[in-house]
GUKOL-436722 format. One record per residue: residue in three letters; x, y negated, z negated of N, C-alpha, C in turn. Coordinates in steps of 0.1 Angstrom, whole numbers, plus 2048, in hexadecimal, padded with zeros to 3 digits. Layout:
<sites>
ALAXYZXYZXYZ...
</sites>
This chain:
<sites>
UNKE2C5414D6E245364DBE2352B4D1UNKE2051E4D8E1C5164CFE115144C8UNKE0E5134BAE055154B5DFC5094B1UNKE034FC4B1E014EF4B1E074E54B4UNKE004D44B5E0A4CB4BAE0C4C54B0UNKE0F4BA4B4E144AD4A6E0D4A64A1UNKE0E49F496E0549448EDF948F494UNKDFD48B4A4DF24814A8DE84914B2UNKDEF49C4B1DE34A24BADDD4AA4AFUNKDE24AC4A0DDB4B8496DD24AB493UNKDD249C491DCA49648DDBF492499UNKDC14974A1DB74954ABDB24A54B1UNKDB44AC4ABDB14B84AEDA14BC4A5UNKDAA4B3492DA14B3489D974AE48AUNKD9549E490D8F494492D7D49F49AUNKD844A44A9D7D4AC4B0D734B649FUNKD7E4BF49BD734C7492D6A4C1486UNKD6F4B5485D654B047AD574AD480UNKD5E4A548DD524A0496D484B249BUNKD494BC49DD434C549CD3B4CC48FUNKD434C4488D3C4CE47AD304C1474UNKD304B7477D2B4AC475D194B547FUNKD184BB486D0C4BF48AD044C8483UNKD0A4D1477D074D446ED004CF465UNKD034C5464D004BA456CE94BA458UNKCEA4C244BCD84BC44BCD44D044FUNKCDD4D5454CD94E4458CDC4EE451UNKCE84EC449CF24FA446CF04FD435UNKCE94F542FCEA4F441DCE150241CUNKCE8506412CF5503407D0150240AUNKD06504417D0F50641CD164F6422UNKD234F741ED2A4EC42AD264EE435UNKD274E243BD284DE446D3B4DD44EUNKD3B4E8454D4B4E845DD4D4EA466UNKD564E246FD5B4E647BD684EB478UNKD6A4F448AD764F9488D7D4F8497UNKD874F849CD8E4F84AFD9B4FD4ABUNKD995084B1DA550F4B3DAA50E4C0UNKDBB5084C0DC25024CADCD5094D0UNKDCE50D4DADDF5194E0DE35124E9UNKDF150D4E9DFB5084F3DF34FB4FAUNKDEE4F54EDDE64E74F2DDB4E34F8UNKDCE4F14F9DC44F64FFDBA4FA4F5UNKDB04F14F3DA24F84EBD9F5064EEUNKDA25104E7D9D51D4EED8D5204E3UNKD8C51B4DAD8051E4D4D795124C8UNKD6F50E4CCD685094C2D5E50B4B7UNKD575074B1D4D50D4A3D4A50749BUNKD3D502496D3B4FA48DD32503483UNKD30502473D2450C46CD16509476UNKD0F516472D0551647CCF7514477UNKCEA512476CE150C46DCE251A465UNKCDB51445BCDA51F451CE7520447UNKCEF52144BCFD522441D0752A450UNKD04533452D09540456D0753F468UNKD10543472D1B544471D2553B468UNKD2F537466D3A530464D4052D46BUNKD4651F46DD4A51A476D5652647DUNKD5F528477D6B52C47DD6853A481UNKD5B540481D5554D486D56546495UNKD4D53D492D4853B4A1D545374ACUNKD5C5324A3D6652D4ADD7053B4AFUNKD715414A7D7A54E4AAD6D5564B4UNKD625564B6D5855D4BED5A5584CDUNKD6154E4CDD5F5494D6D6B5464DFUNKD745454D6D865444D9D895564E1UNKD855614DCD8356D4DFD9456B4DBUNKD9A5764E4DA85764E3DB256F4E4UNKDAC5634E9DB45584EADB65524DBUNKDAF5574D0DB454E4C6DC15534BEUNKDCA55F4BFDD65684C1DDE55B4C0UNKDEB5574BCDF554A4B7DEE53E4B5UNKDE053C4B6DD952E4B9DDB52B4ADUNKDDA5164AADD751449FDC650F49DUNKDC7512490DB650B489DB2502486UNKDAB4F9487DA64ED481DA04EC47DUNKDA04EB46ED914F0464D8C4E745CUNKD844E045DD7D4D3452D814DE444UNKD7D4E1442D7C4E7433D824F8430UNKD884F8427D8F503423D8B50B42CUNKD8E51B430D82528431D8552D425UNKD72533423D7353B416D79547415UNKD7F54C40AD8455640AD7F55E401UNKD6F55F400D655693F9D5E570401UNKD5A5803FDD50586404D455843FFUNKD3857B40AD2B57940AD27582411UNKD1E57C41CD15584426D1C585430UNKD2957C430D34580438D43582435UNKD4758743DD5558B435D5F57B438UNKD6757D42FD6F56E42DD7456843BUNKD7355B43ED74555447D8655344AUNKD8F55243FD9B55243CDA3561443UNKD9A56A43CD9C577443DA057A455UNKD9357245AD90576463D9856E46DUNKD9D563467DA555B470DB256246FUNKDB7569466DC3571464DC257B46FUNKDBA58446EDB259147ADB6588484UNKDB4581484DB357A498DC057749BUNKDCB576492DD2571496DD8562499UNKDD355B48FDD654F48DDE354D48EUNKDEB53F492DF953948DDF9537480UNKDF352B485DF151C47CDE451B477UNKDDF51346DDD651046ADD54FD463UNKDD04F846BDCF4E8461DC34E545FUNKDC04E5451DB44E5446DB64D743EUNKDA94D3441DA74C543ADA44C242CUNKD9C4CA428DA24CB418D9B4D7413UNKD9D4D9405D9F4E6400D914E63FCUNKD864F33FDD794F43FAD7A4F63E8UNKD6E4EC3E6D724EB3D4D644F83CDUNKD624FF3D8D5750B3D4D645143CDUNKD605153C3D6951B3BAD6C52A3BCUNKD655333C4D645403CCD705403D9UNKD755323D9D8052E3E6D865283DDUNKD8751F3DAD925153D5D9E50F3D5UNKDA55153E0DB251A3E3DB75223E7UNKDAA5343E6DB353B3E9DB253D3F9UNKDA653A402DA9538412DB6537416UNKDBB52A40FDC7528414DD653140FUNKDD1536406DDC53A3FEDDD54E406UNKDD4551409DCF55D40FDD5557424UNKDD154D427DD854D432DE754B431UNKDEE542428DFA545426E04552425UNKDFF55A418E03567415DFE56E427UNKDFA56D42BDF8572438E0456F448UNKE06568442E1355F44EE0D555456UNKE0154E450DFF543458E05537453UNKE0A52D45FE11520454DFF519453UNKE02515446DF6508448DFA4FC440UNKDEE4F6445DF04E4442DE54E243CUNKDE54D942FDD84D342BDD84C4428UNKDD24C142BDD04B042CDC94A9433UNKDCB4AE43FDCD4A644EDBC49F451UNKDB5493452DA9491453DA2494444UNKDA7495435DA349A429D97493429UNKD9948442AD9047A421D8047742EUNKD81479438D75477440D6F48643EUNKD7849643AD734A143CD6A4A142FUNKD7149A422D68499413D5D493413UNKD59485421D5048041DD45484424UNKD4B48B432D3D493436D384A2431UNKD414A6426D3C4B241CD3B4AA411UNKD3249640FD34497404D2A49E3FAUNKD1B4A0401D154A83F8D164B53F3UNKD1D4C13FBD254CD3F8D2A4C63EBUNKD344C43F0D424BA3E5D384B83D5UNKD2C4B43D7D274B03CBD1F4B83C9UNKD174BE3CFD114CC3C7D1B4D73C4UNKD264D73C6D304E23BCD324DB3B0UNKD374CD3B1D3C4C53A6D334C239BUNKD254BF39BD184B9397D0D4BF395UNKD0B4C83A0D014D03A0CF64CC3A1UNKCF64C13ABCED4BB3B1CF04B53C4UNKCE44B13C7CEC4AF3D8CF14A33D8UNKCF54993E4CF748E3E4CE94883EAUNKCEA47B3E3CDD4783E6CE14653EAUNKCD84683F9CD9456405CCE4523FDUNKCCA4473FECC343E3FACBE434408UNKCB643940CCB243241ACA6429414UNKCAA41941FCA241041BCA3405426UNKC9540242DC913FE436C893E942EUNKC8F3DF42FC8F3D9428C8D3C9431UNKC883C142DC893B2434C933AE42AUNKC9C3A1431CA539A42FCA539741DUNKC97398415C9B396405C943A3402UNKC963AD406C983BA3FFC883BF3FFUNKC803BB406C713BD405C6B3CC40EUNKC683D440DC653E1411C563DD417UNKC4E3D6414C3C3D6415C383C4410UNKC2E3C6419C2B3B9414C213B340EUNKC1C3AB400C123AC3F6C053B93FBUNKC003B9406BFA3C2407BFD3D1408UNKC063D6409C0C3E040BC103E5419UNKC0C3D9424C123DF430C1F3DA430UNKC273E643CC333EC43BC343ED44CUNKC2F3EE450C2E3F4461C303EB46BUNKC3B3E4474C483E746FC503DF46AUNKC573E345FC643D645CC6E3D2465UNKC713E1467C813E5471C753EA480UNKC833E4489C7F3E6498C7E3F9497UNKC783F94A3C8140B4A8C8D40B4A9UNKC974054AECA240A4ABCA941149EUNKCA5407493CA6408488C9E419480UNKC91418485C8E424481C90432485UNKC97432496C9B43E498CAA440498UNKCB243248ECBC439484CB7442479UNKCAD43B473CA944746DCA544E46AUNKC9C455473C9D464478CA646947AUNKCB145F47FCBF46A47ACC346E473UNKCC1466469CC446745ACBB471452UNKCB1473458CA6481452CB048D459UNKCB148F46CCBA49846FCC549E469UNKCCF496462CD849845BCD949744CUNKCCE49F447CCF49C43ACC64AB437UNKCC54B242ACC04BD428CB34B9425UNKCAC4B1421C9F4AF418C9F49F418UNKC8F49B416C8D490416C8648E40CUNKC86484400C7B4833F4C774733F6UNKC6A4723F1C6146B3F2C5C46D3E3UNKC5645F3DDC4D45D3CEC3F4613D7UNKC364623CEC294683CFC2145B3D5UNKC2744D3CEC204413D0C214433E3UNKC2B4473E7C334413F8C2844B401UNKC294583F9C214683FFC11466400UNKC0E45C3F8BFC45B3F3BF844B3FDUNKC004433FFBFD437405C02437412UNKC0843D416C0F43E425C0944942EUNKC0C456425C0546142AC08467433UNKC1E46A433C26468440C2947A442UNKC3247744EC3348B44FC3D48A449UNKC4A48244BC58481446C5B48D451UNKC5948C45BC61494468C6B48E46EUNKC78490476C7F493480C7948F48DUNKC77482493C7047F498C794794ABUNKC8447D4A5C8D4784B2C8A4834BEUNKC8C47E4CDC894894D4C984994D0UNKC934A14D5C9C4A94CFCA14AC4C5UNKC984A94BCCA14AC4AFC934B14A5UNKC864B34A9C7F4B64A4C804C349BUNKC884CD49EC8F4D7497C984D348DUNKC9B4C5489CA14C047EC9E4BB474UNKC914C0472C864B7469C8D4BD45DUNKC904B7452C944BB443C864C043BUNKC8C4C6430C844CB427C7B4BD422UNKC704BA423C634B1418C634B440BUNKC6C4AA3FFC694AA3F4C5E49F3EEUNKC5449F3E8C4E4973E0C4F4963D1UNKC5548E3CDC5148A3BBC434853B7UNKC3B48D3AFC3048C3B1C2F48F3A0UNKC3148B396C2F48C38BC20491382UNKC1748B38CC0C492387C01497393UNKC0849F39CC064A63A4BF749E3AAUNKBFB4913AEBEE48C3B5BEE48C3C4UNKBF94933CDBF64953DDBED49A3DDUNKBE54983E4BD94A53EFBDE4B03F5UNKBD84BB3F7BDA4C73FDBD74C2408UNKBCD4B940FBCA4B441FBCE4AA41FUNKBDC4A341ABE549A421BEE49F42AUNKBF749A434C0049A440C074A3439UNKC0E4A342EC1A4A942DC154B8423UNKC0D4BA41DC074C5419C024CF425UNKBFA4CA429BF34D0437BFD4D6443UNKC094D243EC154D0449C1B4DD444UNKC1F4E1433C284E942DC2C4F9432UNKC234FE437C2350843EC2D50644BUNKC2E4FD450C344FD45DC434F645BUNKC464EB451C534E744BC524E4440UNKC554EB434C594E9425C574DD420UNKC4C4E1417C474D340CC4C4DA3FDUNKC524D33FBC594D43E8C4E4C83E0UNKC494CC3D4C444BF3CFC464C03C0UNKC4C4B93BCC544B63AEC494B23A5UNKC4B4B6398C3E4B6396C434B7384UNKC3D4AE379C424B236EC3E4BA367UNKC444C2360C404D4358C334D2352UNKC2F4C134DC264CA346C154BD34BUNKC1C4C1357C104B8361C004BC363UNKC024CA35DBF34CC35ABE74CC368UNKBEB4CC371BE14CD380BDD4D9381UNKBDB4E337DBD74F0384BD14F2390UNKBC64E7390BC04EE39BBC44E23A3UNKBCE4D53A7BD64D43AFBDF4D93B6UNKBE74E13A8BF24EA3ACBEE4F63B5UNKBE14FE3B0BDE5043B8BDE5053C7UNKBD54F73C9BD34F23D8BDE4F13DEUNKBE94E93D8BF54E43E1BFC4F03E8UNKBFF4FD3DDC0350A3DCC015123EBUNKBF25143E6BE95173F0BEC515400UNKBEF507402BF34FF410C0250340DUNKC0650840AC1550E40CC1F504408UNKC1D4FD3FEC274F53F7C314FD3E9UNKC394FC3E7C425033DDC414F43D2UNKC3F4F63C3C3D4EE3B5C4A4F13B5UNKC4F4E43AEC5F4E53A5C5C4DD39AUNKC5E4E238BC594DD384C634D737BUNKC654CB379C714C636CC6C4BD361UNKC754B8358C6E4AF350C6C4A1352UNKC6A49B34AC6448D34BC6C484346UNKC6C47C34EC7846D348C6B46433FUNKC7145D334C6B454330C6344E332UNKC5F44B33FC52443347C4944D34AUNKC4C456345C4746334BC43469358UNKC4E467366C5046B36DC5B476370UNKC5747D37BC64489378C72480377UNKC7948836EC8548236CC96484378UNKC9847337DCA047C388CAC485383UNKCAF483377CBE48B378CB449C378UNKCAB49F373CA34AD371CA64B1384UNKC9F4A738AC9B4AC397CA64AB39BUNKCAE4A8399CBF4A43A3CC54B63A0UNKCC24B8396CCA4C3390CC34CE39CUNKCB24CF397CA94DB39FCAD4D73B0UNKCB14CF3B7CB14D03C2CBF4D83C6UNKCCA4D03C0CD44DA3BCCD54E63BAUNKCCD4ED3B1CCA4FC3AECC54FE3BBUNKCBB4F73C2CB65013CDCC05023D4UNKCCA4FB3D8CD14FC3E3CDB4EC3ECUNKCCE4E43EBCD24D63F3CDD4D43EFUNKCE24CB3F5CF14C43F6CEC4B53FDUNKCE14B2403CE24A540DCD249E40BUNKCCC499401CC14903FECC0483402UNKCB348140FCB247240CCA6470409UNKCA54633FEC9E45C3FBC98451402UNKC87455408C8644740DC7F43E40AUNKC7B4453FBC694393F6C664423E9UNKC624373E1C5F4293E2C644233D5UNKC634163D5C6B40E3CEC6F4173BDUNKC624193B9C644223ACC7042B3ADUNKC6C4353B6C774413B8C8843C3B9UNKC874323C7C9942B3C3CA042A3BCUNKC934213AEC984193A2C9C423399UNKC9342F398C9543C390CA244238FUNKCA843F39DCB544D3A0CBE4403A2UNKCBA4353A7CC742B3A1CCC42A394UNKCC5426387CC3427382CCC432377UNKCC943D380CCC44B379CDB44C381UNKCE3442386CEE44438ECEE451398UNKCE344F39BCE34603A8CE545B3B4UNKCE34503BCCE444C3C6CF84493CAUNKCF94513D4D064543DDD044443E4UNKCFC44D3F1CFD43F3FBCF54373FEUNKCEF42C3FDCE6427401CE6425414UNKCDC42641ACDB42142BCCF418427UNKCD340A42ACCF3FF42ACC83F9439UNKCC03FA43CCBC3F044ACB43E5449UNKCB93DE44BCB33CE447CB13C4456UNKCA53C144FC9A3B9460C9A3AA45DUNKC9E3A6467CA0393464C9238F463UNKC8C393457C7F38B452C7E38D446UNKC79385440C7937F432C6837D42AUNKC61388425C5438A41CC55381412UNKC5B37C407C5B3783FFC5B37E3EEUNKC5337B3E4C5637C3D6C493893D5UNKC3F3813DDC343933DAC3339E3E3UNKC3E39C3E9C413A83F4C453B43E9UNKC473C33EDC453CE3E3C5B3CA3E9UNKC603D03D9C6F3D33DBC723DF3E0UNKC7D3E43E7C833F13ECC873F53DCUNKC893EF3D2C893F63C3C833F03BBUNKC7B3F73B0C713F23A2C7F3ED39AUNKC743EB393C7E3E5387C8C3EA37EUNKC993EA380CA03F037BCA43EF36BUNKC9E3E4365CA53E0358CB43D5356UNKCBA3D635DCC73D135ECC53C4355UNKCCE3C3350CD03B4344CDC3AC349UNKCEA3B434DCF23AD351CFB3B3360UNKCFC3A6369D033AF377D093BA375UNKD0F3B736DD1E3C1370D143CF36BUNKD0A3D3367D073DF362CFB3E6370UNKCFE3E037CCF23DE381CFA3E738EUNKCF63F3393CF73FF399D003F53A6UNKD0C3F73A9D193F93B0D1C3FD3BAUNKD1D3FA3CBD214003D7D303F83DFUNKD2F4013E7D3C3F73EED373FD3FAUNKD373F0405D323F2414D393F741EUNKD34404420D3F40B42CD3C40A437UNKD3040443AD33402449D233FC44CUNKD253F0458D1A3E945DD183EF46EUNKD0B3EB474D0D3F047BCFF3E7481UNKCFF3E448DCED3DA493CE53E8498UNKCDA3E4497CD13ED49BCC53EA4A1UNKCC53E74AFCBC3DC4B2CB93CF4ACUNKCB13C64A9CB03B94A0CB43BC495UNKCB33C948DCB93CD484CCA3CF47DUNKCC93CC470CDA3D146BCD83E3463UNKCE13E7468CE03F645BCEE3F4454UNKCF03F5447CF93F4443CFA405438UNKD08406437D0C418433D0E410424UNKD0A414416D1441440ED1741E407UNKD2441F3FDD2742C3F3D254283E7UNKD2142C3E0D214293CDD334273CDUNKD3341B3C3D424163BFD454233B2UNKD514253B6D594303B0D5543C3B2UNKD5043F3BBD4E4503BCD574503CE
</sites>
């Protein structure tokens, strides 16, 4: 049987599984996010994307689902399959058991437990495979995977909701609203698709927000609540304390912040302490916290507030991508900035993107960027 077609249908075969595994994204950490479509004689017989939590794996579900039909079929796999025993047995394996042809894999999983050998274990097996095919859109929707193996830290958006000269608030501190709705239930999507959300303590104490998943249907996509809170000044009876029992509040907090009987309270209300050191200003320091979120697990941080916090992880080169949404109105010189003060003396030393993509958003612009050279 035929086990695949040509250039223009393995790239559109791929195209389909990225676009599946892309539903993942914000659910599956520590785990990639992958799709998989296994194809016979020019017919989807099974599909699969990872499933929340980490586990199933994509090409489970798509072999669970293909049943016998996936016997000569080929695979479509955003990312290697692992060829380690976890909690499941190797995904590489199992596509062998089923009876695979072909296999075309978008690039090679850099989890050092895989590395190569997925593919090298389907080959010795008699499957032909391909690697390449769709590589560079499969790397950048695993780019926080990609960078918690590499770094050991997640990738971290920089979301920022902004009038035309970069003003977040206005001399008084109202904020409510810059950007239309359209604009803001992009980003809620941007909370849906992302593992965890951090916030400075100044955004958490003056706003007093849930940082929920607020699109219809997607309320089940609320990300993990981090707060940087240096000297542990949230309330146990704020929104997002009061909340921790029901969706995960993290609050960052420096080692030698000395609260006891804040820490207590927060605890109490069901918040988990992460404790790191202190930068110079004596706030937690972000490369500390970039590392501990890393350790826990994340791969996909966004950042939505407040100007201090930005400046911090700009600063500290930790910011991937920035999501920019800008409102044709203009606060002026004592409007609050979307970043404090960075230091900068000369352009050229002054933190670096290149614009991947614009997009209107009701009255609104959203603009994508990536940190230049990564």
């Amino acid at each position: 049987m035929n086990a695949g077609g040509g250039d223009e249908a393995d790239v559109g075969h791929m195209a389909a599984a990225l676009a599946l595994a892309r539903r993942g994204l914000g659910r599956v950490w520590p785990n990639p996010a992958v799709g998989c479509v296994l194809v016979r004689d020019g017919h989807v017989v099974g599909r699969g994307w990872t499933q929340p939590g980490g586990r199933p794996h994509a090409e489970t579900e798509a072999l669970r689902r293909a049943g016998a039909s996936a016997r000569d079929a080929a695979a479509y796999i955003t990312l290697e399959p692992c060829a380690h025993h976890g909690l499941t047995p190797p995904c590489a394996q199992a596509l062998v058991s089923a009876g695979i042809a072909r296999a075309v894999v978008a690039t090679v999983d850099p989890d050092p437990r895989t590395a190569g050998r997925g593919i090298e274990d389907l080959r010795s097996s008699g499957v032909e495979v391909s690697v390449g095919v769709g590589e560079s859109p499969a790397r950048d929707l695993n780019r926080g995977f990609f960078t918690r193996i590499s770094a050991g830290r997640p990738m971290f958006t920089l979301k920022m909701a902004t009038t035309l000269d970069g003003r977040i608030a206005s001399r008084t501190g109202d904020s409510r609203w810059i950007t239309g709705e359209a604009a803001r239930r992009r980003g809620h999507w941007l909370r849906a698709s992302h593992d965890a959300i951090l916030v400075g303590s100044e955004t958490a104490l003056v706003d007093d927000p849930s940082l929920t998943c607020r699109l219809p249907g997607l309320d089940d996509r609320s990300p993990i609540r981090i707060v940087a809170d240096g000297r542990l000044r949230l309330e146990a009876g704020s929104v997002l304390a009061s909340s921790a029992r029901l969706l995960p509040l993290w609050v960052i907090t420096r080692t030698d912040a000395g609260v006891a009987a804040r820490r207590r309270a927060l605890e109490a209300a069901g918040c988990e302490i992460l404790e790191v050191g202190a930068d110079d200003a004596g706030h937690p320091d972000p490369a500390a916290m970039a590392a501990a979120l890393g350790a826990k697990g994340l791969t996909r941080v966004l950042i939505e507030g407040g100007g201090r916090l930005a400046a911090s992880f700009l600063a500290a080169g930790l910011v991937d991508e920035v999501a920019w949404f800008r409102a044709p109105s203009i606060i002026g010189d004592d409007g609050r900035p979307a970043a404090a003060a960075l230091g900068v003396d000369m352009v050229s030393a002054a933190p670096s993107f290149i614009r991947m993509g614009t997009a209107e958003v009701g009255a609104d612009l959203m603009e994508m960027y990536s940190r230049s050279g990564s």
